[in-house]
HTML snippet that shows the backbone in 3Dmol.js (N, CA, C, O; Angstrom):
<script src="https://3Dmol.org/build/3Dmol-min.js"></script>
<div id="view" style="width:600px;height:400px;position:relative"></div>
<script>
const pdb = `
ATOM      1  N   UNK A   1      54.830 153.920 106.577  1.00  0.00           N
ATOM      2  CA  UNK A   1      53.871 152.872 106.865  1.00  0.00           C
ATOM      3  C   UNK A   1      52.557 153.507 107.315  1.00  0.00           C
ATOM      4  O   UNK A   1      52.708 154.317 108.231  1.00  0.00           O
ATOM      5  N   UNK A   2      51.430 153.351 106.933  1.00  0.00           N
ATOM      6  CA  UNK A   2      50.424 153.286 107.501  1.00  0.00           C
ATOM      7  C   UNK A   2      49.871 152.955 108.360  1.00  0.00           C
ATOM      8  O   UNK A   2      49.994 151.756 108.607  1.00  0.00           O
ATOM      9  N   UNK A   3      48.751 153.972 109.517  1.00  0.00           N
ATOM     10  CA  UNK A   3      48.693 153.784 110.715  1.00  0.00           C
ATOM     11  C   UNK A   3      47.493 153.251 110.674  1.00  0.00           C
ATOM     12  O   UNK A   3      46.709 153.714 109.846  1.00  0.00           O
ATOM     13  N   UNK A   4      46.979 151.962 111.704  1.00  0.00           N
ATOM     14  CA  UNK A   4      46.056 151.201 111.522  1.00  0.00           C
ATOM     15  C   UNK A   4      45.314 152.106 112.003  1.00  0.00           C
ATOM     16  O   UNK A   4      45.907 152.846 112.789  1.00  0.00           O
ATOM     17  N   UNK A   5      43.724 152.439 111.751  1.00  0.00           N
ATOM     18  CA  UNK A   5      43.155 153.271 111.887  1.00  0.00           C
ATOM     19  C   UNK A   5      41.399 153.017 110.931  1.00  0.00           C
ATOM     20  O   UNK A   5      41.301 152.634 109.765  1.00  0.00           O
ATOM     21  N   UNK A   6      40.142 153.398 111.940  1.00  0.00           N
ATOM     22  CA  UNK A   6      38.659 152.602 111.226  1.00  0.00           C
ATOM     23  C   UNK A   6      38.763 153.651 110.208  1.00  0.00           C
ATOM     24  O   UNK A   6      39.175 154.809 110.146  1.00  0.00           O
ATOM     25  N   UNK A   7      38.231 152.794 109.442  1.00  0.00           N
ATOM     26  CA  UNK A   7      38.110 153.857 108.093  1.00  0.00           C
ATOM     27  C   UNK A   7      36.706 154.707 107.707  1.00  0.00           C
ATOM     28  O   UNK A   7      35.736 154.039 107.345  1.00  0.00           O
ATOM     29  N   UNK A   8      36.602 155.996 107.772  1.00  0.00           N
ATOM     30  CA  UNK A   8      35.447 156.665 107.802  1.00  0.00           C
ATOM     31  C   UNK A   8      34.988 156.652 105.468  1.00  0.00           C
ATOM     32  O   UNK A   8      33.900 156.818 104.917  1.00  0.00           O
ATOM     33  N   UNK A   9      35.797 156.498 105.102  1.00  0.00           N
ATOM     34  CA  UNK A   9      35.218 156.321 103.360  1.00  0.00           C
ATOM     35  C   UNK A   9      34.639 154.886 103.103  1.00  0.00           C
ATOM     36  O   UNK A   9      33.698 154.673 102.338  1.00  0.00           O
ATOM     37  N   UNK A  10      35.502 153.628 104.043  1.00  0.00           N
ATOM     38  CA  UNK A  10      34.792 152.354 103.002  1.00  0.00           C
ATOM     39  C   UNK A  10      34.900 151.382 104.533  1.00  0.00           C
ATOM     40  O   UNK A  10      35.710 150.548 104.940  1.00  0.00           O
ATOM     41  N   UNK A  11      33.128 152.230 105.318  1.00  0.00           N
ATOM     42  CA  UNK A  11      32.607 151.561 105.944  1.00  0.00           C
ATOM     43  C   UNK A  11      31.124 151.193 106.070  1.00  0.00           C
ATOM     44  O   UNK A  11      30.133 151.771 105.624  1.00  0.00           O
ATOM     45  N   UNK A  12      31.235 150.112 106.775  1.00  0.00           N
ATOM     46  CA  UNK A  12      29.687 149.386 106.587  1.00  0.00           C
ATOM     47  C   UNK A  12      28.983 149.664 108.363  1.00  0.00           C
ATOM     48  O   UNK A  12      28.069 150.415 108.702  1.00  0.00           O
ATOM     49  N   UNK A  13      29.750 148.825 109.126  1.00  0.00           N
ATOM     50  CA  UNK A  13      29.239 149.331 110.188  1.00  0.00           C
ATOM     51  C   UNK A  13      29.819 150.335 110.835  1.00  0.00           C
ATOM     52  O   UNK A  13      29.316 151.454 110.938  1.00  0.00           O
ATOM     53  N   UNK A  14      30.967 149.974 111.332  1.00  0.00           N
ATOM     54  CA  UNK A  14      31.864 150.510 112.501  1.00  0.00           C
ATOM     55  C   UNK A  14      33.397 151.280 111.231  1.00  0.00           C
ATOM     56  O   UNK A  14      34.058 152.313 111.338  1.00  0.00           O
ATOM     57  N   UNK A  15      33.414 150.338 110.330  1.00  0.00           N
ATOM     58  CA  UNK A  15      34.552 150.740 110.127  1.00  0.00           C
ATOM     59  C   UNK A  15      35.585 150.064 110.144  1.00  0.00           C
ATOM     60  O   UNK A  15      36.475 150.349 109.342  1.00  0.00           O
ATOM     61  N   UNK A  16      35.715 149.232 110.852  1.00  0.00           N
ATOM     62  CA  UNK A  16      37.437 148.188 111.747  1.00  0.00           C
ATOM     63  C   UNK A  16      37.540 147.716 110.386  1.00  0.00           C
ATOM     64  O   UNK A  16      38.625 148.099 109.948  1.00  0.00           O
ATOM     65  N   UNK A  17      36.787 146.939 109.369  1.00  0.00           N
ATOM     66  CA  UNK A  17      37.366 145.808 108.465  1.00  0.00           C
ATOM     67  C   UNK A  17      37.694 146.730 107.062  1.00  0.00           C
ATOM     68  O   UNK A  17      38.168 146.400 105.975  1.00  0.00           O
ATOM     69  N   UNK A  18      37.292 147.835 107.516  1.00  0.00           N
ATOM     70  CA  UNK A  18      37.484 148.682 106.030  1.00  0.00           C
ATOM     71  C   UNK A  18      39.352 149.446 106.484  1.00  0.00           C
ATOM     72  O   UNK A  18      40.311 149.313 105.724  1.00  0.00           O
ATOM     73  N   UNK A  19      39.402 150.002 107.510  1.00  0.00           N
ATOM     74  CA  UNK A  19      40.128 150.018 107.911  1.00  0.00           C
ATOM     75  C   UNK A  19      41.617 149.052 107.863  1.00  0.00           C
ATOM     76  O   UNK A  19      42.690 149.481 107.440  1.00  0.00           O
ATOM     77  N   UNK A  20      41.363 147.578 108.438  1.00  0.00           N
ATOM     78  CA  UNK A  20      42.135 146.479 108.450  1.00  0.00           C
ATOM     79  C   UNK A  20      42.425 146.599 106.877  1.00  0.00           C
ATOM     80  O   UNK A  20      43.507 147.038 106.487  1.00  0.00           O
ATOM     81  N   UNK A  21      41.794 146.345 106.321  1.00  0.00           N
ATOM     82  CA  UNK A  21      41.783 146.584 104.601  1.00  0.00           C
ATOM     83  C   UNK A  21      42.984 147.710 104.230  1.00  0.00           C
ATOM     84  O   UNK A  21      44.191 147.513 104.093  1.00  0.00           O
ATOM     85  N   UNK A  22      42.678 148.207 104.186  1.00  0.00           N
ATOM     86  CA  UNK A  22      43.307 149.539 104.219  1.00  0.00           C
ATOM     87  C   UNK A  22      44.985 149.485 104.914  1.00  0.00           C
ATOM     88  O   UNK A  22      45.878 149.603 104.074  1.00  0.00           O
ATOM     89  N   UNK A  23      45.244 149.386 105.778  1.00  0.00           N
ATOM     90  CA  UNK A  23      46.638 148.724 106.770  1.00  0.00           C
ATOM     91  C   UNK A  23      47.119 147.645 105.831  1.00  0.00           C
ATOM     92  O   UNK A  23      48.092 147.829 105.100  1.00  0.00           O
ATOM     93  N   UNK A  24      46.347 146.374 105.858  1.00  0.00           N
ATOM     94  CA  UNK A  24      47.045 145.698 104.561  1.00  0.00           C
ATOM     95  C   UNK A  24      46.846 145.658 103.289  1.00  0.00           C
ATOM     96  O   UNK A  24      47.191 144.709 102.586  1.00  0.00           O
ATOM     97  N   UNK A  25      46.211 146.797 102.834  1.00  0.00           N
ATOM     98  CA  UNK A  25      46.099 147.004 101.319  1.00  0.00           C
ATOM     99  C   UNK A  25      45.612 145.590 100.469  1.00  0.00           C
ATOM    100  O   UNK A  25      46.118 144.956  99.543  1.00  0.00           O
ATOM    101  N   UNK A  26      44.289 145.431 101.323  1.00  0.00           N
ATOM    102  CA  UNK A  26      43.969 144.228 100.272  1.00  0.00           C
ATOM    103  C   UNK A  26      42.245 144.948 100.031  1.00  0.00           C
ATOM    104  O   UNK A  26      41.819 146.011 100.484  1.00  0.00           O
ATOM    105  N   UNK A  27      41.582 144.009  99.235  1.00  0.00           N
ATOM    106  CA  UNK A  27      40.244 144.225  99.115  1.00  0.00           C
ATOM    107  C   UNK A  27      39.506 144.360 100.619  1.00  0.00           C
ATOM    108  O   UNK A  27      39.961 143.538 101.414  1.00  0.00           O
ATOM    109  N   UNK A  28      38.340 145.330 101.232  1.00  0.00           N
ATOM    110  CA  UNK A  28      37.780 145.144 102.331  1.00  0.00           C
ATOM    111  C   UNK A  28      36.903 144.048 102.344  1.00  0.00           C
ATOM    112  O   UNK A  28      36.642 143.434 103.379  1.00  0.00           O
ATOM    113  N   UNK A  29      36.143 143.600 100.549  1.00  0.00           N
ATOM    114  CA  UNK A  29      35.689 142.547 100.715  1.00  0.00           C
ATOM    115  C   UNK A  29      36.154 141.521 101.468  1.00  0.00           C
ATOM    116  O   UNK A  29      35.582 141.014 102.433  1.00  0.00           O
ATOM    117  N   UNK A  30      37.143 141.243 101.032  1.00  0.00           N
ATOM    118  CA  UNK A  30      38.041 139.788 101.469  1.00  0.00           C
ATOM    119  C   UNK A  30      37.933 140.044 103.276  1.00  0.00           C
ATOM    120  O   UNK A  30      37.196 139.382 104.006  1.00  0.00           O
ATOM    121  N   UNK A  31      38.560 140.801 103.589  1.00  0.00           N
ATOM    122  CA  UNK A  31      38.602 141.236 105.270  1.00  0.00           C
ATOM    123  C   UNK A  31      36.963 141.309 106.031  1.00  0.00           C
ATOM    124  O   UNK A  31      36.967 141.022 107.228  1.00  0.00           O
ATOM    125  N   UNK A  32      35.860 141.599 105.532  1.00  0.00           N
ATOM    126  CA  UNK A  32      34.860 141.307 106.076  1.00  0.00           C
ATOM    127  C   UNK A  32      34.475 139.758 106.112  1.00  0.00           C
ATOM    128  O   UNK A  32      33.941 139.227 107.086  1.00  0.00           O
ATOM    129  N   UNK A  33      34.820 139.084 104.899  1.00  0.00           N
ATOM    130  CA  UNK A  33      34.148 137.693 104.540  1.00  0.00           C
ATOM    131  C   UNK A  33      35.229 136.631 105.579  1.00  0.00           C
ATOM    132  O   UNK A  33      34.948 135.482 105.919  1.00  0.00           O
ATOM    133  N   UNK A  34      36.550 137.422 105.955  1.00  0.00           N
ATOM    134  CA  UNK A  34      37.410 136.006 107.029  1.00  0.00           C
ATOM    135  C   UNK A  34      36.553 136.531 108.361  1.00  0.00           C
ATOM    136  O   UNK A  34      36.038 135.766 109.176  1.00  0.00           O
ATOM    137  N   UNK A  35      36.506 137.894 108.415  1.00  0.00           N
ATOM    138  CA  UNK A  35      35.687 138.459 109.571  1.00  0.00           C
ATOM    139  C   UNK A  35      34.397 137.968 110.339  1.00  0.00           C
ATOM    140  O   UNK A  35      34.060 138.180 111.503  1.00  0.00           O
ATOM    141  N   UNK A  36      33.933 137.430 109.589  1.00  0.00           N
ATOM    142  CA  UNK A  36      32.586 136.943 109.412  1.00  0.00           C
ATOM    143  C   UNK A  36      32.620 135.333 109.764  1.00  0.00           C
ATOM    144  O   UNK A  36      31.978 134.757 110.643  1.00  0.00           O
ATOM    145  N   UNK A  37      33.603 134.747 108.777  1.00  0.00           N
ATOM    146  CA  UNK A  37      33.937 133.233 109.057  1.00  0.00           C
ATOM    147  C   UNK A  37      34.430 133.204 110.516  1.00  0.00           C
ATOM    148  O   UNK A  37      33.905 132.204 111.005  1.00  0.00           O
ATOM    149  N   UNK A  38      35.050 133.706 111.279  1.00  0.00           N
ATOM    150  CA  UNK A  38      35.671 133.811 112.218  1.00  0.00           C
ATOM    151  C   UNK A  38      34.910 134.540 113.419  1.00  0.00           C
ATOM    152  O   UNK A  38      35.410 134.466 114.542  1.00  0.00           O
ATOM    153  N   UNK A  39      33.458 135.396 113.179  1.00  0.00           N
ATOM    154  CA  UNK A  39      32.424 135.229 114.377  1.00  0.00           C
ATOM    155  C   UNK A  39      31.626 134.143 114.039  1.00  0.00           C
ATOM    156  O   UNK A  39      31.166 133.772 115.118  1.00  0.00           O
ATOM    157  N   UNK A  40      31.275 133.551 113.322  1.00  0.00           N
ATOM    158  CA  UNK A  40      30.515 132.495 112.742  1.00  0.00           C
ATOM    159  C   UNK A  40      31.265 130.955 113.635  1.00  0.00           C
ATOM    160  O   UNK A  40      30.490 130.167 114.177  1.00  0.00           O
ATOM    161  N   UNK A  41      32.353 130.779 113.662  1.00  0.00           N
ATOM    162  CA  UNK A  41      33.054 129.950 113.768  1.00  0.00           C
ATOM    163  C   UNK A  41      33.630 129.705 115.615  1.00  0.00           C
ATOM    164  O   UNK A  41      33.697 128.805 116.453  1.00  0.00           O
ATOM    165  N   UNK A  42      34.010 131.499 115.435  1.00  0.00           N
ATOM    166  CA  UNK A  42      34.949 131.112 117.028  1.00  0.00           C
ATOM    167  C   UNK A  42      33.635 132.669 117.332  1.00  0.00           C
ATOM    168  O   UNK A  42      33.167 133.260 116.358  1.00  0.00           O
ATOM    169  N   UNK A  43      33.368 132.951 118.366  1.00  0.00           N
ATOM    170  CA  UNK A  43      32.569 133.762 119.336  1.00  0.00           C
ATOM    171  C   UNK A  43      33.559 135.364 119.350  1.00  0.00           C
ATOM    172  O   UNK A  43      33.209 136.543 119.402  1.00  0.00           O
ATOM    173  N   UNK A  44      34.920 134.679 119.274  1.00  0.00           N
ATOM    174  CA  UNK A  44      36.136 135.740 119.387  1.00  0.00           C
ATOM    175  C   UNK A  44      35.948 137.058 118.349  1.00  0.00           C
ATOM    176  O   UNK A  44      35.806 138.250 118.623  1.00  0.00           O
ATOM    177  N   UNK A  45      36.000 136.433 117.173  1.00  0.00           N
ATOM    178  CA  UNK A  45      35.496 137.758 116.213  1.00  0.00           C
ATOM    179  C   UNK A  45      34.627 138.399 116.637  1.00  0.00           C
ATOM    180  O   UNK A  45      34.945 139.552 116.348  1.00  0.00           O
ATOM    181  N   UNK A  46      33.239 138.431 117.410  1.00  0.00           N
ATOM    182  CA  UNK A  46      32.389 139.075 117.350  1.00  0.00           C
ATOM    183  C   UNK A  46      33.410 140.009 118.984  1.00  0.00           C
ATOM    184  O   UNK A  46      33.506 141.236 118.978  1.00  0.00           O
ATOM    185  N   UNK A  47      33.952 139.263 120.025  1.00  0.00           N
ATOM    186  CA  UNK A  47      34.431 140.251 120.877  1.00  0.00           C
ATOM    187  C   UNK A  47      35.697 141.452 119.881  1.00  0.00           C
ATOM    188  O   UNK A  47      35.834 142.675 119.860  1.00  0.00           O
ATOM    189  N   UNK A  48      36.428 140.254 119.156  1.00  0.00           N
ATOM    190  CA  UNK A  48      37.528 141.511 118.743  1.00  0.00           C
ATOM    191  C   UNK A  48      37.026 142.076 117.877  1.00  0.00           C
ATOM    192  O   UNK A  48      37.863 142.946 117.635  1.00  0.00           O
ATOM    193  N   UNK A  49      35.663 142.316 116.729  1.00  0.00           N
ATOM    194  CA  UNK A  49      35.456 143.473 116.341  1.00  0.00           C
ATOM    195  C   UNK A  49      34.829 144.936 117.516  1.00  0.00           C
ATOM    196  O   UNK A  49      35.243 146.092 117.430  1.00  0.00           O
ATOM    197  N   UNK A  50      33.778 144.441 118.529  1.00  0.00           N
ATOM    198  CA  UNK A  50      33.216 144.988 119.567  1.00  0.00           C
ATOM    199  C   UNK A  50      34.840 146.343 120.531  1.00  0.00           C
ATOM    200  O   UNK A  50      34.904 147.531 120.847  1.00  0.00           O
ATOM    201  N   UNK A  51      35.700 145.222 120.592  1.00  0.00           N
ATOM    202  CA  UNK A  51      36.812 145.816 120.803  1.00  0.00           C
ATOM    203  C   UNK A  51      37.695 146.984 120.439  1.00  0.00           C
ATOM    204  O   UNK A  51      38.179 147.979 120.978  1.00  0.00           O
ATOM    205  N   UNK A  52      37.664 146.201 118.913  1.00  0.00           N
ATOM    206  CA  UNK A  52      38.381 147.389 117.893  1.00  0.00           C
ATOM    207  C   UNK A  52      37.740 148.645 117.206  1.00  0.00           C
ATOM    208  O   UNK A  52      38.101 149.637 116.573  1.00  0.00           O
ATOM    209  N   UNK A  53      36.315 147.919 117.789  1.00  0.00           N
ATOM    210  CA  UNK A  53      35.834 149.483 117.059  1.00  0.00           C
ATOM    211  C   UNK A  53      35.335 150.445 118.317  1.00  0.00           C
ATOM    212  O   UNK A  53      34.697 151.487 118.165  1.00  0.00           O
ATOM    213  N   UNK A  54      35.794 149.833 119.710  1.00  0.00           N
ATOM    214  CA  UNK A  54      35.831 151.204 120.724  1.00  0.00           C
ATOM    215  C   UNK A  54      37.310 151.535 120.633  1.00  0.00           C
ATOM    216  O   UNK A  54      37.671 152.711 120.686  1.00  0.00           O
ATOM    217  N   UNK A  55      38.056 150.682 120.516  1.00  0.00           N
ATOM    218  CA  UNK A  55      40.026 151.422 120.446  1.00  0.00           C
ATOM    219  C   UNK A  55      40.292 152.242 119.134  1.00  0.00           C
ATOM    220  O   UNK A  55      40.494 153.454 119.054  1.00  0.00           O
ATOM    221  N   UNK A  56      40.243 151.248 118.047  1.00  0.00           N
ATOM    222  CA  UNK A  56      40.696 152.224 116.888  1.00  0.00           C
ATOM    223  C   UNK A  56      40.237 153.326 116.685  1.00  0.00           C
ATOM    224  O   UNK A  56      39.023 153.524 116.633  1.00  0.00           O
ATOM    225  N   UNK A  57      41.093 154.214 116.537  1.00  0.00           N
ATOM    226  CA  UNK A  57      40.966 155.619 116.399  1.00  0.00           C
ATOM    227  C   UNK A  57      40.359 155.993 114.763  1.00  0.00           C
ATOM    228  O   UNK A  57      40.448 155.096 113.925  1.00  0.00           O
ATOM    229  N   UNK A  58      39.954 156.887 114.495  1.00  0.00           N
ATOM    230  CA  UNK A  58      38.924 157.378 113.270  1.00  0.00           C
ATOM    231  C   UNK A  58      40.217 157.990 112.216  1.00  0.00           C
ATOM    232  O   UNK A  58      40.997 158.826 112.673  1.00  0.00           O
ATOM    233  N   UNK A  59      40.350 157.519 110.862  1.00  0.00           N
ATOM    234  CA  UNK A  59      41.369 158.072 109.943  1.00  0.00           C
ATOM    235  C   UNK A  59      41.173 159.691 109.950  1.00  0.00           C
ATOM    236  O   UNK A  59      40.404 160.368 110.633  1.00  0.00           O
ATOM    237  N   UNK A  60      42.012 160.043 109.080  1.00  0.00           N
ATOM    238  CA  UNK A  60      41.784 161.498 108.935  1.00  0.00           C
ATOM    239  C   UNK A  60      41.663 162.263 107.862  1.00  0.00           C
ATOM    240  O   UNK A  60      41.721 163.489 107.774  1.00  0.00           O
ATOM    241  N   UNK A  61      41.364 160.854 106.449  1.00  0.00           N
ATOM    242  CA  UNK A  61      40.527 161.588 105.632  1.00  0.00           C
ATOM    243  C   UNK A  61      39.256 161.701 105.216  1.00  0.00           C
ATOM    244  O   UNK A  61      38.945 162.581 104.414  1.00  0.00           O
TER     245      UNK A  61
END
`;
const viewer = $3Dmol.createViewer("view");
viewer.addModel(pdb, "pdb");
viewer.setStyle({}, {cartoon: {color: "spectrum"}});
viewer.zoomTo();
viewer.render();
</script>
């Protein structure tokens, strides 16, 4: 299994949604655009990306 982890190849800002992408093997498109609906919507996204991109640790390729 793959370790959740920001992704340093297919990032925009920080990394977290390229990453998340990556953990569930879907498009990062798709994972930025709920990302987005969801600081847009609830305030929460904007804390849990702020969050995840001081915890998650940096991949290692």
């Amino acid at each position: 299994m793959k370790k959740l982890a920001k992704s340093s190849r297919n990032k925009v800002l920080c990394g977290v949604c390229g990453g998340f992408a990556d953990y569930l093997n879907i498009d990062p498109t798709v994972v930025r655009i709920l990302w987005a609906l969801l600081s847009c919507f609830f305030f929460i996204g904007v804390v849990a990306y702020i969050v995840a991109a001081i915890v998650m640790p940096f991949d290692n390729e």
